[in-house]
N, C-alpha and C positions, 0 to 999 in steps of 0.2 A: 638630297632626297626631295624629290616635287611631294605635291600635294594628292597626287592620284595614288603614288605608293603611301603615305600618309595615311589616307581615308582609305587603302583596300584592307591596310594593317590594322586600324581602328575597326572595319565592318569583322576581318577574321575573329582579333580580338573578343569582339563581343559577341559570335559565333560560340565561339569556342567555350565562353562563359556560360551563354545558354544553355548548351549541352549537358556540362557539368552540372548546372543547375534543377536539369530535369532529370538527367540518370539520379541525382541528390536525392530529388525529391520523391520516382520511382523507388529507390531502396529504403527510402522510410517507408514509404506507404504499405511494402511489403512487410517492413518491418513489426508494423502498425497491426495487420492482419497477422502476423503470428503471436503478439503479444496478447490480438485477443481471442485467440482458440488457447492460449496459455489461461488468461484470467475468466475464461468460460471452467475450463476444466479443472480449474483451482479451487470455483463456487460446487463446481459439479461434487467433486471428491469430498467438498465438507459434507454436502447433503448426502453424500452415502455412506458419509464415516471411514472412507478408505485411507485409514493413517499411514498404511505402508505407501499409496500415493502422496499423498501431503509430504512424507518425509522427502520422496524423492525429489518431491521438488523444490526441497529447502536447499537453501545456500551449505555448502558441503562446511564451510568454516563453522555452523553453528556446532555440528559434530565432533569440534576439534576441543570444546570446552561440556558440550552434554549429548553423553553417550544416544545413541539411536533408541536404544529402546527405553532407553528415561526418558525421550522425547515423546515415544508413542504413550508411554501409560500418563505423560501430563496433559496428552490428546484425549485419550482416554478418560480420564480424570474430570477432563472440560465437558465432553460429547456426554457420559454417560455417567459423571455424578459419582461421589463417593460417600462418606458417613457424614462426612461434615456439610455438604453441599451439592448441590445437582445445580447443571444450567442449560435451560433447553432454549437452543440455536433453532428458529424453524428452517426448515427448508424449504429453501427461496432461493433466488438466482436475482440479489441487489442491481437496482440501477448505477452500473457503475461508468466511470468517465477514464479513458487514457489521457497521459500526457503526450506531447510532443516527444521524441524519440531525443535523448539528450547523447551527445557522445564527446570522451574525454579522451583524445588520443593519448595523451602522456601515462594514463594508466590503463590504457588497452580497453577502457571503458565503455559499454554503451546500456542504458536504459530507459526505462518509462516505467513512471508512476502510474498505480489505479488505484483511485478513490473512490469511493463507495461510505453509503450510512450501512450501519448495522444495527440490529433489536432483538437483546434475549432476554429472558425471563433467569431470575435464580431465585432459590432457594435455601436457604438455610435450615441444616435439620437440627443441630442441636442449642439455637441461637434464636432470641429473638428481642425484636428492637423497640425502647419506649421512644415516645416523642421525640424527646432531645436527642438520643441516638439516633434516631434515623433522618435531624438535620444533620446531623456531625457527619453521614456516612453520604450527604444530599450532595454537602459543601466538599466533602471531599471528591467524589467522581465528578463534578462539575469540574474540579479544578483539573480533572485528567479529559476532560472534555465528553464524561458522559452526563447524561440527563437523567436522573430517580424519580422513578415514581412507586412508592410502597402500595401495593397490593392486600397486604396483611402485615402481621407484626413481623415475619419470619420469610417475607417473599416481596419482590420488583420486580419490575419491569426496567431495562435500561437501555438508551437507545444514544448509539454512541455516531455522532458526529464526522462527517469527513477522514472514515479509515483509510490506509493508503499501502499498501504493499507496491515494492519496485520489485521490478522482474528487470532483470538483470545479469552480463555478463562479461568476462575479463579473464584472463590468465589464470586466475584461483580460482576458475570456476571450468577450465578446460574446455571453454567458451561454448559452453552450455549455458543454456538460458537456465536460470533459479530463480527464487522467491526471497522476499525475508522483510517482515512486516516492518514500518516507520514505526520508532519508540523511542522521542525525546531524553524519557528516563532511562534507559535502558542499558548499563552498561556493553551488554552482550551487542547491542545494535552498534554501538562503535568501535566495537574490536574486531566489528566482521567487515566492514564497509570503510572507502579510503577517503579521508575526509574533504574529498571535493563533491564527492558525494555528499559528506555530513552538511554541509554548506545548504547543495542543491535543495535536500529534502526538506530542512528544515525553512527556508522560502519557499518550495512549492507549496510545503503544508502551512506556514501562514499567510500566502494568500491567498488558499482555501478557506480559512476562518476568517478573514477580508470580505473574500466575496460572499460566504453566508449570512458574514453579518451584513451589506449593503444590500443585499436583497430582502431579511427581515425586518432592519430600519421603513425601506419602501415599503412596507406589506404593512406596517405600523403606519406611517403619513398617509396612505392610500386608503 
């Protein structure tokens, strides 16, 4: 083999590498814009309270452990309050950030993370908090990474930190795109999701609280 079949193998070669590289890049970016007409009209349906949308576009496996409409009346329950409690969501459209489009071939995988802060106000109706109670309930949401601020004996404001819902799809989803919020604690969140995923989410979401705290550090030295 001379050097000219060599070097025209080597030019093909990395022809061909190119190509692939940009259709790659092409099909995320497509990707990219469907994720976010997905996580526009995710914000959209909270703010109009359309539970029968929200459910749709829960991951079908949450279904398989809590029936659909025990799902909408804990919808309900959140959006519009019951005897014990009310929490109003304002309706807003969060500044929210995609991830890179992540894909797991071995389990038919593909998704992206959105994060986003959020801030609601609750209430408590038959409940109210002295002093020391309402460090114990401060120390407690902090450590689920919300922020308290007591309004009243019986009312906050809470504004919670780097939320992240994956939209996502696979084989169990009949490769329909679905939703299904990140929740460290949450058993239901690892019996629906395969855990190369549990991996993924849980680095994407600490070094989202990485990079917040490196930017409040600066804002503190500054």
């Amino acid at each position: 083999m001379n050097i000219k079949t060599i070097t025209f193998k080597s030019v093909l070669f990395s022809f061909m590498m190119l190509l692939c590289a940009t259709a790659f890049s092409q099909s995320n970016e497509e990707t990219l814009k469907q994720i976010d007409k997905i996580a526009l009209k995710m914000f959209t349906d909270m703010n109009n309270r359309d539970y029968d949308a929200i459910i749709e576009m829960t991951h079908p496996k949450v279904f398989e452990i809590i029936p659909k409409e025990s799902m909408k009346d804990v919808f309900k329950s959140m959006f519009e309050g019951n005897e014990e409690f009310s929490i109003d969501v304002p309706k807003t459209i969060p500044k929210y950030k995609l991830s890179k489009v992540f894909i797991n071939e071995k389990d038919s995988l593909k998704y992206v993370f959105v994060s986003y802060d959020m801030a609601m106000k609750m209430t408590f109706h038959k409940q109210e908090f002295d002093d020391e109670s309402k460090n114990m309930m401060k120390n407690v949401m902090l450590a689920k990474g919300m922020e308290v601020s007591f309004i009243s004996n019986n009312s906050m404001d809470i504004f919670m930190k780097d939320r992240v819902t994956i939209v996502l799809k696979d084989n169990t989803t009949n490769n329909k795109w679905v939703m299904v919020n990140y929740d460290a604690d949450s058993p239901l969140f690892y019996n629906i999701v395969p855990a190369s995923l549990l991996e993924s989410a849980k680095s994407y979401n600490q070094d989202l609280m990485i990079e917040r705290k490196k930017r409040e550090e600066e804002k503190t030295n500054n």
